[in-house]
C-alpha positions as CSV (number, residue, x, y, z in Angstrom):
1,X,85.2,-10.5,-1.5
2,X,84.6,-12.3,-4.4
3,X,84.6,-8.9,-7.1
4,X,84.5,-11.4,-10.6
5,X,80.8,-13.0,-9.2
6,X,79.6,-9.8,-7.7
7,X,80.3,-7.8,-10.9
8,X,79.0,-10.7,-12.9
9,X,75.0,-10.9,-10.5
10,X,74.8,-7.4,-11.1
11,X,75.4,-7.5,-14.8
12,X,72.9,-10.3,-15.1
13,X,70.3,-8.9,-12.9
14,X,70.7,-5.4,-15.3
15,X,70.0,-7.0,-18.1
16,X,68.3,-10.1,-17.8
17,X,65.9,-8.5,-15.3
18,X,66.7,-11.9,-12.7
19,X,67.7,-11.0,-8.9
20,X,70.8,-11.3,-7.5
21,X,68.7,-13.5,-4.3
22,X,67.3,-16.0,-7.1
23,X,70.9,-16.3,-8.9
24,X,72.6,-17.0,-5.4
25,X,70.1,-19.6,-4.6
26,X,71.0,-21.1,-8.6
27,X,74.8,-21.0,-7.7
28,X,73.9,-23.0,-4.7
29,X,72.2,-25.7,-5.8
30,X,74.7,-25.9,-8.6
31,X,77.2,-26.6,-6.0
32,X,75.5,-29.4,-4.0
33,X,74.8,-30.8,-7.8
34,X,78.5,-30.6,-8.5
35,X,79.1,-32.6,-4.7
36,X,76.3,-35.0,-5.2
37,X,77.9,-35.8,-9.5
38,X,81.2,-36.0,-7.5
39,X,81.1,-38.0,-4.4
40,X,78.1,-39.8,-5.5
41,X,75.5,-38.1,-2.6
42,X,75.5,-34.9,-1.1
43,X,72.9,-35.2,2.0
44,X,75.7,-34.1,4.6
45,X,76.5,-31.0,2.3
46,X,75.8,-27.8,3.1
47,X,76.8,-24.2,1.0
48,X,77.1,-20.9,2.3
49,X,76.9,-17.7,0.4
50,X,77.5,-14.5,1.7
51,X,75.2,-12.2,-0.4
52,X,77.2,-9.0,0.4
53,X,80.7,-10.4,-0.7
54,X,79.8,-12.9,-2.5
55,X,81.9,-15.3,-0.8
56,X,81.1,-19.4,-0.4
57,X,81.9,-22.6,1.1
58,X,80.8,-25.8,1.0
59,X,81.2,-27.3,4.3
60,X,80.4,-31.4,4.4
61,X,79.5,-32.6,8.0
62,X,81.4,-35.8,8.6
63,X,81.1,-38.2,12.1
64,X,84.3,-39.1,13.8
65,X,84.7,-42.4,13.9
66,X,87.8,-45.4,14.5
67,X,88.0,-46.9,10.5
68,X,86.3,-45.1,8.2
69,X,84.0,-47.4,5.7
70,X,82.6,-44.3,4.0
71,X,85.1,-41.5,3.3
72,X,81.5,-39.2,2.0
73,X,80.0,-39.3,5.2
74,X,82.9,-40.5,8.3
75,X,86.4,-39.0,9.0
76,X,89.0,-41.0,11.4
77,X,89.3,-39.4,14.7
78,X,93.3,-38.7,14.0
79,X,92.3,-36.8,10.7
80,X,89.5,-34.8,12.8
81,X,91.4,-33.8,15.2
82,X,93.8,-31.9,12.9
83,X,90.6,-29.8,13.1
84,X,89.7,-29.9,16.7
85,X,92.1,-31.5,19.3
86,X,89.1,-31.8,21.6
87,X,86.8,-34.0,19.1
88,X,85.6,-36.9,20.3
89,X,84.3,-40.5,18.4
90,X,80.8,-40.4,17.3
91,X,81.1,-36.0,17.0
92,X,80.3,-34.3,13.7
93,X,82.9,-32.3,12.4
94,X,82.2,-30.3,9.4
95,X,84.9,-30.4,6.9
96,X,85.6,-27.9,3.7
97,X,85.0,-28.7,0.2
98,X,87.0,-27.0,-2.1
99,X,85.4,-26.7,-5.2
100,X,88.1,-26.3,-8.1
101,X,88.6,-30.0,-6.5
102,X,85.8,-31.2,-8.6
103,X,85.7,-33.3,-11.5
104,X,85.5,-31.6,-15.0
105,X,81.7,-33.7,-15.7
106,X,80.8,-32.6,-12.1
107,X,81.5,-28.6,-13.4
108,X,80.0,-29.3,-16.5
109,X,76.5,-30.4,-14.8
110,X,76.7,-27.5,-12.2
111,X,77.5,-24.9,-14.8
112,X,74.4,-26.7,-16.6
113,X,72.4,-26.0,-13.5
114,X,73.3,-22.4,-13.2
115,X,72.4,-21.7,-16.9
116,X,69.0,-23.5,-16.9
117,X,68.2,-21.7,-13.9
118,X,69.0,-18.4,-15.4
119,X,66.8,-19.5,-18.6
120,X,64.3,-20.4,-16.3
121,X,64.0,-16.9,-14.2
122,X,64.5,-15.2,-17.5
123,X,61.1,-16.3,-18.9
124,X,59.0,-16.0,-16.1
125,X,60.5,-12.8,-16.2
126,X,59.2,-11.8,-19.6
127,X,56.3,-13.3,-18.8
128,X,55.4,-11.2,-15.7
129,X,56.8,-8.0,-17.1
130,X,54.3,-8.8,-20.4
131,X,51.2,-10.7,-18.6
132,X,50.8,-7.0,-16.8
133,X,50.5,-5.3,-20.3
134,X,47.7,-8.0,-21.2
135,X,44.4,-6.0,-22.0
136,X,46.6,-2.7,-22.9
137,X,48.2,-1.6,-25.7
138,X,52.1,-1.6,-26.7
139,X,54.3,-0.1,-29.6
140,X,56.2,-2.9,-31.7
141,X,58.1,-3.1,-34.5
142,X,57.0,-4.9,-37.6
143,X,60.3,-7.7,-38.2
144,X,58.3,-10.3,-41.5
145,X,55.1,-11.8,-42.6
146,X,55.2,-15.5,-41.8
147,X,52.6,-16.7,-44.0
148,X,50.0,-14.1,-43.5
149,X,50.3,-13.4,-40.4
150,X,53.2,-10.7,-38.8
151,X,55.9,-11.1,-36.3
152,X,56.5,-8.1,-34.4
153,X,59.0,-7.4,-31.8
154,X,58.1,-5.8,-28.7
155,X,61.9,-5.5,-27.2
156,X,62.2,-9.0,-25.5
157,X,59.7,-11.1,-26.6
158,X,58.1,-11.6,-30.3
159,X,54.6,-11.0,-30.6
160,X,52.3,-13.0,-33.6
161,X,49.9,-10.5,-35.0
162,X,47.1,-13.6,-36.6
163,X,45.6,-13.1,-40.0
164,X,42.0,-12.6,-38.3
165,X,43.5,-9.6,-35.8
166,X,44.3,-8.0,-39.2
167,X,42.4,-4.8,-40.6
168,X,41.3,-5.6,-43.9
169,X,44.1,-3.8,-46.5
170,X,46.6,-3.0,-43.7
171,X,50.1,-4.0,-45.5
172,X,52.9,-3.6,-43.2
173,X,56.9,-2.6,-43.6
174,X,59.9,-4.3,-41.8
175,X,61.4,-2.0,-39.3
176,X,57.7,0.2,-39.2
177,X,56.2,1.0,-35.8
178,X,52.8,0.3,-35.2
179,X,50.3,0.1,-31.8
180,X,48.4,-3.6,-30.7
181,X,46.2,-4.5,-28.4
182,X,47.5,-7.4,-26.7
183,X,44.7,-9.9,-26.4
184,X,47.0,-12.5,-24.4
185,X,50.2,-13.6,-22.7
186,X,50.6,-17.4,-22.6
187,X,53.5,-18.9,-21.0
188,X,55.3,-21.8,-23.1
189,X,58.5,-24.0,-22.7
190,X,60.0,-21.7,-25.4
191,X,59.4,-18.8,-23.5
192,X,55.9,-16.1,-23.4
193,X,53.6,-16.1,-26.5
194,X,52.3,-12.8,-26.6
195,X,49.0,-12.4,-29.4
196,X,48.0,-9.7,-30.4
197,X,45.3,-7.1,-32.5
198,X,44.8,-4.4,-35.0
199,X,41.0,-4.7,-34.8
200,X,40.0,-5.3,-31.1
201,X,37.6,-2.0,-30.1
202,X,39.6,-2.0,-26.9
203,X,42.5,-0.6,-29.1
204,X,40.3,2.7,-30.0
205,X,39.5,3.1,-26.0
206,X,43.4,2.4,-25.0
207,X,44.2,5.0,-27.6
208,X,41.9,8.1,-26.6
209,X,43.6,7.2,-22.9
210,X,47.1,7.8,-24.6
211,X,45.8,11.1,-26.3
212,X,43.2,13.0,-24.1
213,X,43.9,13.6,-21.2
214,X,40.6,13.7,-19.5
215,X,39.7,10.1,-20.5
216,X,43.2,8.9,-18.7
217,X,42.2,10.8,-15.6
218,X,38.9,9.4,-15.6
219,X,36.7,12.8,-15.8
220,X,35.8,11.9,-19.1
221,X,34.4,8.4,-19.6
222,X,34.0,6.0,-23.2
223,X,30.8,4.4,-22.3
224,X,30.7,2.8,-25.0
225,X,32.5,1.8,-28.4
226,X,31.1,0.0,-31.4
227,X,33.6,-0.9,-34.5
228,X,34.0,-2.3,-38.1
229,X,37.8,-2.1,-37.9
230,X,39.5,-0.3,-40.8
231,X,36.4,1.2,-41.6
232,X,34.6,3.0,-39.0
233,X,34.1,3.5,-35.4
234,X,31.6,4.9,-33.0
235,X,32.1,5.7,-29.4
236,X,29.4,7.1,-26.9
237,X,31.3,9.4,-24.0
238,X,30.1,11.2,-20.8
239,X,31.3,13.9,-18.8
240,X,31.8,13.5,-15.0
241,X,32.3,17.2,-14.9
242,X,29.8,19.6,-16.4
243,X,32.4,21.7,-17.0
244,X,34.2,19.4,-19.5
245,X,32.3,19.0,-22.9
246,X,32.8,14.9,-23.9
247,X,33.0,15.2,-27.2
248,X,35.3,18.1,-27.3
249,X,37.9,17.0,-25.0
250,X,38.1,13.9,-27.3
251,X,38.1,15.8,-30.6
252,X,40.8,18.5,-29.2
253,X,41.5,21.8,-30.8
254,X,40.6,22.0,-34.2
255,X,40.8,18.2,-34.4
256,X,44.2,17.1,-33.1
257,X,43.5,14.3,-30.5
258,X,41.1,12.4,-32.6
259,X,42.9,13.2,-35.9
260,X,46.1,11.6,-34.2
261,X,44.3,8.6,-33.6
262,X,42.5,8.8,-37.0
263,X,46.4,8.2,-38.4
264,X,47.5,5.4,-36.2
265,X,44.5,3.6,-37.6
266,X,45.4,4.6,-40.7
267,X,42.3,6.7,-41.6
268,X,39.4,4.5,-40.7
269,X,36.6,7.2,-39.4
270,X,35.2,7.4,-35.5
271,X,32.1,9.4,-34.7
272,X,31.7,11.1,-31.2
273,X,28.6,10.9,-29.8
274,X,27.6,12.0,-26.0
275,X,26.3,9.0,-23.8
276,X,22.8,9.5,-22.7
277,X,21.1,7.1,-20.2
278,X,17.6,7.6,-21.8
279,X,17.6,5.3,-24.8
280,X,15.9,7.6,-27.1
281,X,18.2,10.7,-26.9
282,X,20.9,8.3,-27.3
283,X,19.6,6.1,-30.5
284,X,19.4,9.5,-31.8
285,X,23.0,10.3,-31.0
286,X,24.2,7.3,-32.5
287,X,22.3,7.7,-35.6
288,X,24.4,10.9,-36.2
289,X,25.0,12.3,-39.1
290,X,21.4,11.5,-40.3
291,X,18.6,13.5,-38.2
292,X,15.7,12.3,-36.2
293,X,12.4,13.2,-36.1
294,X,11.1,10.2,-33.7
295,X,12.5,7.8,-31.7
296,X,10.3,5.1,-29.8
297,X,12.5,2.7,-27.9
298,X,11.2,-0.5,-25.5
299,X,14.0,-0.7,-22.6
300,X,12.4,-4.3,-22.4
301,X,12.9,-5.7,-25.4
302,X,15.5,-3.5,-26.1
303,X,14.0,-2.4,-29.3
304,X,13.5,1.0,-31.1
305,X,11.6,2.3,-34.0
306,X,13.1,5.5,-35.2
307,X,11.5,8.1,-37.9
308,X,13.9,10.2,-40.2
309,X,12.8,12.4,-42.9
310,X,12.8,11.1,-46.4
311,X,15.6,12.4,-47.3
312,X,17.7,11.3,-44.4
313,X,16.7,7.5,-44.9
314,X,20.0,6.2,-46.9
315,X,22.5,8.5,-44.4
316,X,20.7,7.1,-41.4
317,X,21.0,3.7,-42.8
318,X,24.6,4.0,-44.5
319,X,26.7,2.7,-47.0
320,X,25.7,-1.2,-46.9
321,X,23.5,0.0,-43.4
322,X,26.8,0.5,-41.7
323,X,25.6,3.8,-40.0
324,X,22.2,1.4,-38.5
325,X,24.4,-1.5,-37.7
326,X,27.4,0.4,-36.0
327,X,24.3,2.3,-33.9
328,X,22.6,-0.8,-32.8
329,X,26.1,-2.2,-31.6
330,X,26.4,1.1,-29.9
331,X,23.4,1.1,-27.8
332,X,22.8,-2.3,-27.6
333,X,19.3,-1.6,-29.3
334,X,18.0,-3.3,-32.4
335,X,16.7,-0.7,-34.2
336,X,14.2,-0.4,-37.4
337,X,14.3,2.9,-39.0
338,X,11.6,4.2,-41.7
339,X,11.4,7.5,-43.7
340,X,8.3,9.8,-43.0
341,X,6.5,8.5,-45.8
342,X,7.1,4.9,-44.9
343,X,5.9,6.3,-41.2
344,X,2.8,7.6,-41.7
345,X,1.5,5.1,-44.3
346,X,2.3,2.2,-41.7
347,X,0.2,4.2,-38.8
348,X,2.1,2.9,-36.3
349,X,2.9,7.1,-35.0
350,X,-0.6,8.7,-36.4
351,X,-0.4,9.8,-32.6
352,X,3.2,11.6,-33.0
353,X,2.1,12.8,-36.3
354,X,-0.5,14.5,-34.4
355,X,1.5,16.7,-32.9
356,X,4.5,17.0,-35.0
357,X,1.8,18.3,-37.5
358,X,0.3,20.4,-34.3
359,X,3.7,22.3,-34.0
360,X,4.5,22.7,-37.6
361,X,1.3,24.8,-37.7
362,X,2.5,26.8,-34.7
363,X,5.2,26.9,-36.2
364,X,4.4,28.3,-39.4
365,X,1.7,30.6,-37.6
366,X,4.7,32.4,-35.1
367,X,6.8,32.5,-38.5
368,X,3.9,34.8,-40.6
369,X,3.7,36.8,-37.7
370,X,7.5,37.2,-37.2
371,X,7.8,38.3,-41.3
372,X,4.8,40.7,-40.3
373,X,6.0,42.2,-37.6
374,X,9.2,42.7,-39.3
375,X,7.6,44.4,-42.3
376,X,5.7,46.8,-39.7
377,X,8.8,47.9,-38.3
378,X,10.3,48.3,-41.6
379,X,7.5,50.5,-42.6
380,X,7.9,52.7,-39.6
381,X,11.4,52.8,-40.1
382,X,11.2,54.2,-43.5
383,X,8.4,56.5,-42.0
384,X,10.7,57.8,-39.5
């Protein structure tokens, strides 16, 4: 058994991730390299490795023949039949190679072989074990800037972290931990280029799967995510249990799941909305914090014309009308919002007016009669 190259495959295939089959099959055709750089051709050659042992020969079938013209390929009869006493002219005979036997150039290319084979399996390798991670997010640790973009080491492979897959303000340490999204794995001569983000919205949904365990398990589902990275975030979810409340299961107990995520993203804000397949109920969801009073929305055109009260106007819109924007992205709805003023001097919902002013009155009629009835009983409390 042949302990030093058996101790040496399994050493390799630890920590180079390359199987002991595919380094085998390298030592191989480094051998019928090293007979081909030697003798000048190797077409009669032939190498046998035990995978168990690790044991091998290189066996050269040679005809038998009266005067041998080429020593490569023929054998005289008298020297084959120190082999076999029964060979006959015009037999094959195959004949051992010893190796150590071999010119120094011809164990210089094979060892050549064997290395750019391992290079080879080494990469593809990487590549696999990181092409499966494309689309999902991995921890990696922050090494320099180069220029302005960051190099960040994911274990065996670098990963470039581009200027324009920054957050806006995000200033990085050496040797700090941070989460990506990797966007792509390409495979290059010099080994897998993996790129990554800070800013994708596929991060934020990646990272509620880490944290709650109803969204990895799939009974709680993020329909929907709309973000201005660094800044704020909005995701729409829905509850394929209706014993499991959405929104709480992603907020957790007074605030720790989201909060956790909050940090890794280094404070930027997410609103939780529930998903609701009528557009209106879920325009007004989006629009949270600012409340509703109307919401008209045209599936067709995917348009919506939503009503707030005065006083909700700029919080429905937002700073720089990022609440408005971040909604529309949500819903996939391009929506125009106007106070109640603005509302009723347009006419365009004299019709919901109507009614809104319809109930108010109700309203304000079951309210008297609510204080009434309270003062009656008060009376004939004090009575009593």
């Amino acid at each position: 058994m042949n302990t030093e190259l058996k101790e040496a495959l399994i050493i390799l295939e630890q920590e180079k991730g390359i199987s002991q089959d595919t380094l085998l099959e390298a030592i191989e055709q480094s051998l019928l390299q090293a007979c081909k750089n030697h003798f000048g051709k190797a077409d009669n050659v032939t190498v046998t490795i035990n995978p168990d042992t690790c044991d091998f020969r290189v066996l050269a079938e040679k005809t038998v023949v009266e005067e041998v013209t080429d020593p490569v390929m023929e054998i005289s009869l008298a020297d084959a039949r120190k082999k076999d006493m029964d060979i006959q002219l015009g037999e094959t005979v195959a004949i051992e190679i010893q190796s150590r036997e071999f010119g120094r150039i011809a164990t210089q290319n094979a060892k050549n072989v064997i290395l750019q084979k391992i290079r080879e399996e080494e990469r593809k390798s990487i590549y696999n074990q990181y092409y499966g991670k494309e689309k999902d997010i991995v921890t990696g640790v922050v090494q320099r800037y180069v220029g302005r973009n960051v190099s960040i080491n994911l274990g065996k492979v670098d990963a470039l972290l581009n200027e324009n897959e920054q957050v806006k303000g995000e200033v990085f340490k050496p040797t700090e931990r941070i989460k990506l999204y990797v966007l792509e794995v390409k495979d290059t001569p010099k080994g897998p280029k993996v790129l990554v983000s800070r800013t994708h919205p596929e991060l934020i949904k990646r990272l509620f799967e880490q944290e709650v365990a109803e969204v990895r398990e799939g009974i709680v589902e993020i329909k929907s995510i709309a973000r201005e990275a660094g800044s704020r975030t909005k995701i729409a979810v829905w509850s394929n249990d209706p014993d499991v409340d959405p929104v709480g299961a992603c907020v957790g107990m007074n605030g720790a799941r989201v909060n956790a995520i909050v940090d890794e993203l280094r404070g930027e804000k997410i609103d939780i909305i529930n998903w609701d397949e009528n557009p209106a109920f879920l325009i007004e969801n989006a629009l949270s914090p600012a409340k509703v009073i109307s919401v008209m929305a045209d599936p067709d055109e995917r348009t919506a014309s939503v009503v707030v009260p005065d006083y909700q106007l700029s919080l429905a819109i937002g700073k720089e009308g990022q609440n408005a924007r971040l909604a529309a992205r949500l819903t996939g709805y391009k929506i125009d919002i106007k106070s109640e003023t603005q509302a009723r001097e347009s006419g365009e919902f004299d019709e919901y007016f109507e009614d809104y002013d319809e109930y108010e009155d109700d309203y304000d009629e079951y309210d008297d009669y609510e204080e009434g009835y309270e003062d009656t009983y008060d009376d004939y409390v004090e009575e009593t």
